[in-house]
C-alpha positions as CSV (number, residue, x, y, z in Angstrom):
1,X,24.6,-66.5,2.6
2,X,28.5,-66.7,2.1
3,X,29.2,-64.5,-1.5
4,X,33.2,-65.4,-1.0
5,X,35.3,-68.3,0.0
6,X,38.2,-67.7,2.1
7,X,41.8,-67.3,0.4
8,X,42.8,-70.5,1.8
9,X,40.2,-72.2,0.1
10,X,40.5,-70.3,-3.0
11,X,44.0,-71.2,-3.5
12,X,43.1,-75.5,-2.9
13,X,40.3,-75.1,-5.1
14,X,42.1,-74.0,-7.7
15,X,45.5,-76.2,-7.3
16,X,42.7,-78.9,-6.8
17,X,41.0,-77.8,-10.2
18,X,44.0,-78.1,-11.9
19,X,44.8,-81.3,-10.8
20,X,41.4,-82.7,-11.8
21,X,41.8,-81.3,-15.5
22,X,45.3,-83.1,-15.8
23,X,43.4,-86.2,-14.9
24,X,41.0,-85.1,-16.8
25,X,43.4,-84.8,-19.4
26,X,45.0,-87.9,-19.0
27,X,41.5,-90.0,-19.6
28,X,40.3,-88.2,-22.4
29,X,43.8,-88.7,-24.0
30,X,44.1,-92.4,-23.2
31,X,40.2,-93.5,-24.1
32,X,40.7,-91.5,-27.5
33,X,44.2,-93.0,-28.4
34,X,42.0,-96.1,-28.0
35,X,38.8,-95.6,-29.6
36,X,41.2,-94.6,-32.8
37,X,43.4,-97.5,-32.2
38,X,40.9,-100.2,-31.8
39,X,37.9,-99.7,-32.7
40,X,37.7,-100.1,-36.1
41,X,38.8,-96.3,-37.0
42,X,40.8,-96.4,-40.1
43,X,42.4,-93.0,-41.3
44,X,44.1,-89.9,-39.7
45,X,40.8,-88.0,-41.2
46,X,38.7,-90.6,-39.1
47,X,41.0,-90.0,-36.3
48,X,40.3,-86.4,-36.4
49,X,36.8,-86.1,-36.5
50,X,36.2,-89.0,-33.8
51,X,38.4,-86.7,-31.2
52,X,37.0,-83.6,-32.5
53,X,33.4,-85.5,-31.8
54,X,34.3,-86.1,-28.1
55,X,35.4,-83.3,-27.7
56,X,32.8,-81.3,-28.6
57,X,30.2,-83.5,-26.1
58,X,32.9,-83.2,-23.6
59,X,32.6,-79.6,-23.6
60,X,28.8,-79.3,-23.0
61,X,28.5,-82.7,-20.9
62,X,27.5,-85.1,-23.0
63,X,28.6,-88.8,-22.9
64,X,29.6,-90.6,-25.4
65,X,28.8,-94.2,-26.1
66,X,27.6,-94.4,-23.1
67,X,26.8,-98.2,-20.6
68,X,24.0,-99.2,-21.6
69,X,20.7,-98.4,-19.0
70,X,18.5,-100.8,-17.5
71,X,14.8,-100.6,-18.8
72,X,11.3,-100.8,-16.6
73,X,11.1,-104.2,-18.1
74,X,14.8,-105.4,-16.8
75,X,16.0,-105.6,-20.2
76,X,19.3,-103.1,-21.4
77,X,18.9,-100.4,-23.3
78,X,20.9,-97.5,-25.2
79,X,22.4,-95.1,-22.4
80,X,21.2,-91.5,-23.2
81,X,24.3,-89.5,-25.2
82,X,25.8,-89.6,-28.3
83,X,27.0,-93.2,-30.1
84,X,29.4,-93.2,-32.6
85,X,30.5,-96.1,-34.5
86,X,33.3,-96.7,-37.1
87,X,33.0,-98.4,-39.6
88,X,29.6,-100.0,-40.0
89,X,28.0,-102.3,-41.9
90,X,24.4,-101.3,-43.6
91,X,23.1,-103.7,-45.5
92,X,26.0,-104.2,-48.4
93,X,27.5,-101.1,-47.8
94,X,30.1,-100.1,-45.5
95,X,29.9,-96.4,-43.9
96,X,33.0,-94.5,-41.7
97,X,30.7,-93.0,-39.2
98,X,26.9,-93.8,-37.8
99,X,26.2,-91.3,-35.1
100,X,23.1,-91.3,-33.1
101,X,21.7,-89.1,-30.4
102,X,19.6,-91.1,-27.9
103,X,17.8,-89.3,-25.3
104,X,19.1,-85.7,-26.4
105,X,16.5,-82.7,-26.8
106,X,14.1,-82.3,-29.2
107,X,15.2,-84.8,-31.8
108,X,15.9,-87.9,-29.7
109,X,14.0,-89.8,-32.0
110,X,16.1,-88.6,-35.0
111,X,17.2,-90.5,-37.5
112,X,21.3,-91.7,-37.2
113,X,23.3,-89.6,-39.2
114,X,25.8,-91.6,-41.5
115,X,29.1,-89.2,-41.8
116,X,30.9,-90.3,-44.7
117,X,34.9,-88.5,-44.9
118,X,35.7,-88.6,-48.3
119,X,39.7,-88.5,-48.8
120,X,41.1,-88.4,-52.5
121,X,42.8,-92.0,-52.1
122,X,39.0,-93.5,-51.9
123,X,36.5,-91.3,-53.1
124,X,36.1,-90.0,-56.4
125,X,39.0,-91.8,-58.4
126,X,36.2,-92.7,-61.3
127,X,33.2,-92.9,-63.0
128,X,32.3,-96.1,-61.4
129,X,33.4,-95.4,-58.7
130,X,31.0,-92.1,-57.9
131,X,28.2,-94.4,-59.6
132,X,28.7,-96.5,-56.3
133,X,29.2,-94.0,-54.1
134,X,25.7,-92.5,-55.2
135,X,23.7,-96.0,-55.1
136,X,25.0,-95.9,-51.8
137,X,23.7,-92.8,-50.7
138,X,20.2,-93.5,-52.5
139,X,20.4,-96.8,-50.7
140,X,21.5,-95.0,-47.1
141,X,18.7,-92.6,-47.3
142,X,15.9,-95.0,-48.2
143,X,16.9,-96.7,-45.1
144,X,15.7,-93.8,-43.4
145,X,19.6,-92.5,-42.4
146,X,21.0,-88.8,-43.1
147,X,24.4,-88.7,-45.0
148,X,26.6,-85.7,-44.8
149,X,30.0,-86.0,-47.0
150,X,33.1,-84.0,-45.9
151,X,36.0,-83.7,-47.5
152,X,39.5,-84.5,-46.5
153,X,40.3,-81.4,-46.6
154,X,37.6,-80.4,-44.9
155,X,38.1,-82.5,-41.8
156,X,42.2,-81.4,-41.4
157,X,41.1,-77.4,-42.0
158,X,39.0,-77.3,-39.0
159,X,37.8,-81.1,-37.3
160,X,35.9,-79.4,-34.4
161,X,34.1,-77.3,-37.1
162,X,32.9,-80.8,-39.1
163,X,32.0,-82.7,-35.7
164,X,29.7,-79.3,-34.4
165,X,27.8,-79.5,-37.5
166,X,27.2,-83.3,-37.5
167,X,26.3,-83.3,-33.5
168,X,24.2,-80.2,-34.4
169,X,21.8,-82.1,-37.1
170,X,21.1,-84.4,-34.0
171,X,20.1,-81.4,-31.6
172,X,23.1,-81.8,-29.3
173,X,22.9,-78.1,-29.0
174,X,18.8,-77.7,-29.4
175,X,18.6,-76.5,-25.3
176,X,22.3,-74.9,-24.9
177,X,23.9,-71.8,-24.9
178,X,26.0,-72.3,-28.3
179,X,24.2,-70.9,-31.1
180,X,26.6,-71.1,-33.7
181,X,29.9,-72.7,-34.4
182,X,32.6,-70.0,-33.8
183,X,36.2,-71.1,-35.0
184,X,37.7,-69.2,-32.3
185,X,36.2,-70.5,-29.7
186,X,35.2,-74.1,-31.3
187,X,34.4,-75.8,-27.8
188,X,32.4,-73.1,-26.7
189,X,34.7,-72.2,-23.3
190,X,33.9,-68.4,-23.6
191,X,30.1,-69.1,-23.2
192,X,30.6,-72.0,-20.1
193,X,30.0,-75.1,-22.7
């Protein structure tokens, strides 16, 4: 058994390597530019945590909105991976996020989680208002979804930080080698995420 590739090959791998992450690169770039664009995603908060949300799967191999699979009875059905929608209707109600996990771990029959990002130009301007905001939220959870709130503020201090923790309540990470969030490393490169 070979334990070391000749120097020649070392150096194309890696000049090959780096050529696949540019393209790598360039894709990621160009399908996020359009998710924010045109899929219904409506603020630079949004845009931030929908990135940060790839990127995270990204870093531990995860698709995203992925084609849909064929089923033993011919019919389509959810690919496995994480789906995330902007901007959905439940019910009455409009929510910025659903995100489901289907397939994934331990909790792949885990309820969507609704991600609500609350920015000061919406949320909280008045009484009324936050009385709505709340018979939402009742209304959300009786429908059997999980709503997590994050703040504006929240979401520009650290994105990757707000998309671990929503992609965590669906077990992304149930069978990985990330443990915990860590701010300094927040795709997880130092453990080979």
């Amino acid at each position: 058994m070979r334990t070391e590739l000749a120097a020649n090959v070392t150096a194309f791998l890696e000049k090959t390597a780096a050529a696949v992450g540019r393209i790598a690169a360039d894709r990621f770039h160009g399908e996020l530019q359009f998710f924010c664009t045109e899929q219904g995603v409506q603020s630079p908060i949004e845009d931030l945590f929908a990135i940060a949300v790839h990127a995270q799967c990204s870093a531990v191999g995860c698709l995203v909105n992925p084609s849909p699979a064929w089923g033993p009875d011919g019919k389509p059905k959810l690919g496995s991976g994480i789906h995330i929608t902007p901007q959905v209707a439940v019910g009455t109600y409009s929510v910025d996020f659903l995100v489901a996990a289907v397939g994934l771990g331990p909790h792949e029959d885990a309820n969507p989680v609704i991600v609500e990002l609350d920015g000061h130009a919406f949320h909280d301007k008045d009484k009324r208002q936050r009385s709505y905001e709340k018979a939402r939220d009742r209304h959300l959870v009786k429908q059997g979804f999980r709503v997590l709130h994050y703040t504006g503020s929240d979401v520009v201090a650290d994105p990757h930080r707000v998309a671990y923790e929503v992609l965590e309540m669906l077990g992304l990470y149930a069978y990985g080698s990330r443990e915990s969030y860590n701010p300094a490393d927040p795709l997880g490169e130092e453990h080979g995420c």
